[in-house]
LOMARMAR-819652 format. One line per 10 residues: number of its first residue (from 1); their letters; for each residue x, y, z of C-alpha. Coordinates in Angstrom, 2 decimals, padded with zeros to 5 digits. Layout:
REM LOMARMAR-819652
NUM> A> X:Y:Z; ...
//
This chain:
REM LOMARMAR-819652
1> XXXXXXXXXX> 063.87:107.17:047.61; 061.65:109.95:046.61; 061.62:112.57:049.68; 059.08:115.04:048.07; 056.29:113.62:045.66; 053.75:116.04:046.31; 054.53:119.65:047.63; 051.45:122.32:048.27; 052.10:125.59:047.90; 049.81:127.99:049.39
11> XXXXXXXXXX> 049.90:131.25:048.18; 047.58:134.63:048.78; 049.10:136.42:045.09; 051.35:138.82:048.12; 055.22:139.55:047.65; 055.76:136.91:050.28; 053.53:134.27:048.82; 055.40:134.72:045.03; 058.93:134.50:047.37; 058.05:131.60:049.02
21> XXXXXXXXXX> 056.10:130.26:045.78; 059.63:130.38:044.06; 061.22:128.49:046.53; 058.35:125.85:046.10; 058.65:125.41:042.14; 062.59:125.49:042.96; 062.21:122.18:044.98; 059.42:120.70:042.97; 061.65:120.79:040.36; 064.90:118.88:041.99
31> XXXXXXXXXX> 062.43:116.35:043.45; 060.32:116.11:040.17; 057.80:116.62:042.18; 054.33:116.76:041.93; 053.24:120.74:042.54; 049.76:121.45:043.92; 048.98:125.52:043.97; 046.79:126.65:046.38; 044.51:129.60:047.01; 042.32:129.60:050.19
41> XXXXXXXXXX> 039.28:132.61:050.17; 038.99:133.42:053.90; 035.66:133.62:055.39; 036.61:136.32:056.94; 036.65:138.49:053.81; 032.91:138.64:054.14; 032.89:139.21:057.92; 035.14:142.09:057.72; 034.48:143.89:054.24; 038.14:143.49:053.40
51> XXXXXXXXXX> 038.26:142.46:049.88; 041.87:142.83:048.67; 043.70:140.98:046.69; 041.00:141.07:044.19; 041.07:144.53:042.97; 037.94:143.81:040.45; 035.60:144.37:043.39; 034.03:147.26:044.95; 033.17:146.83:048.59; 030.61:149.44:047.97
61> XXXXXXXXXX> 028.88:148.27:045.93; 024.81:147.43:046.04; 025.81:143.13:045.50; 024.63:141.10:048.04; 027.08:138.41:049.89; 026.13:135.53:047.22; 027.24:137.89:044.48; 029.95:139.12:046.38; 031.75:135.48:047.25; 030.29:134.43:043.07
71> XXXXXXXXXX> 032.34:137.51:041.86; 034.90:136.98:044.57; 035.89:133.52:043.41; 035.35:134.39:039.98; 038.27:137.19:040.38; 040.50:134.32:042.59; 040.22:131.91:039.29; 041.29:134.59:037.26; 043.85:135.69:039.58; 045.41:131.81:039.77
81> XXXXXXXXXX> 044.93:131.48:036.15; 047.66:134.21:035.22; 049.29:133.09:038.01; 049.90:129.68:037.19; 050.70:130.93:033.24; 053.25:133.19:034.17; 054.96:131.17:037.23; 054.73:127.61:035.89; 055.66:128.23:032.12; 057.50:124.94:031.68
91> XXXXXXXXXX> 056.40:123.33:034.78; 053.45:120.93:033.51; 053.57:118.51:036.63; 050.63:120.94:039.03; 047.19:121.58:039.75; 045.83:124.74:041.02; 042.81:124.87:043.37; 040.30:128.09:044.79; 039.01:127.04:048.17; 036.76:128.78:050.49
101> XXXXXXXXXX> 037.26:129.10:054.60; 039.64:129.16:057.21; 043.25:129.58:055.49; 044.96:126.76:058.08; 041.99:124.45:057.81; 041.50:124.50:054.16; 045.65:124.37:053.68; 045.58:120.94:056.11; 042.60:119.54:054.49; 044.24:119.78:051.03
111> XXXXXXXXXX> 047.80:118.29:052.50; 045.59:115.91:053.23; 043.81:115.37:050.18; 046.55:115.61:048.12; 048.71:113.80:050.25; 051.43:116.60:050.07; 054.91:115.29:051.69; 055.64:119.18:052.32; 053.58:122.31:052.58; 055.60:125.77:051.47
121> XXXXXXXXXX> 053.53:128.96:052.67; 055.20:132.34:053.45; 055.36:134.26:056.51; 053.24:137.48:056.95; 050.28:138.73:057.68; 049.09:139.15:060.86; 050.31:141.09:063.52; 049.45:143.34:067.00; 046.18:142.42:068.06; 045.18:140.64:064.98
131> XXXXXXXXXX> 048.10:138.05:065.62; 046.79:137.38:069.07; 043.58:137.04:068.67; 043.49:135.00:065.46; 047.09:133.94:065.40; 049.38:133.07:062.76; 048.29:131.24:059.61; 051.93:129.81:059.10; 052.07:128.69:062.91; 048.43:127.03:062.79
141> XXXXXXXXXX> 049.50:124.95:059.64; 052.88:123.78:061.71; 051.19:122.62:064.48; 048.17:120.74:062.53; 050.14:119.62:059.31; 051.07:115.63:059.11; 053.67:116.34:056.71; 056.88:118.78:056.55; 055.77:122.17:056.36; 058.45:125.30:055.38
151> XXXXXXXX> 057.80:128.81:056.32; 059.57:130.97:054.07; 059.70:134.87:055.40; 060.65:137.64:053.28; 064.07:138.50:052.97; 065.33:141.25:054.45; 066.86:144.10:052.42; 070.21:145.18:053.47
//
């Protein structure tokens, strides 16, 4: 019996996403599994002006929000393309997808989809008021997720 033909892992291109990302491939590899890679633009990004990770844009800039989420996704397929290169040398069994809207909505919808048997996503983020009014990412995808789902958190350094 197969436990784990298709995991998702989501990732954000943070120090936590590549931990927990490793962890991912790790099992995807003992189960010969099936990996699917994940990248979910938030909508909030636009709402808030906040456009890290993707250093190739200038929030002050004269664009207007259609060129802003073209060149925004434009800059998340690059981003996932290296990515996937460097990570998942030797690993041929994946897909990668760029999706745009709420990060626990769009990660559910692809479990979904893909009908992943386990969802890997790391721990951070939020916190303080953020965390409260918003919540957690991880914690949303726990509660709504049919399938396993494993929070990995950062280790901590001794």
């Amino acid at each position: 019996m197969k436990l784990f033909t298709t995991i998702l892992a989501a990732i954000d291109f943070s120090e936590n996403s590549d931990y927990a990302f490793n962890l991912a491939v790790t099992i995807a590899t003992a189960f010969n599994s099936r990996l699917v890679v994940l990248h979910v633009i938030d909508n909030l990004v636009f709402e808030r002006g906040f456009y890290m990770p993707y250093p190739s844009l200038d929030p002050y800039s004269s664009i207007n929000i259609v060129q802003l989420e073209e060149e925004l996704e434009e800059s998340a397929k690059t981003m996932m393309t290296k990515f996937c290169e460097f990570r998942l040398a030797g690993f041929s069994n994946y897909t990668s997808s760029i999706e745009t809207g709420t990060p626990f909505r769009e990660i559910i919808r692809m479990a979904e989809k893909t009908a992943a048997s386990m969802i890997v996503l790391g721990t951070h983020g939020r916190s303080g008021l953020d965390l409260l009014v918003f919540g957690s990412t991880a914690e949303r995808v726990v509660r709504g997720a049919l399938c396993s789902v494993l929070t990995v958190p950062m280790p901590k350094l001794s």
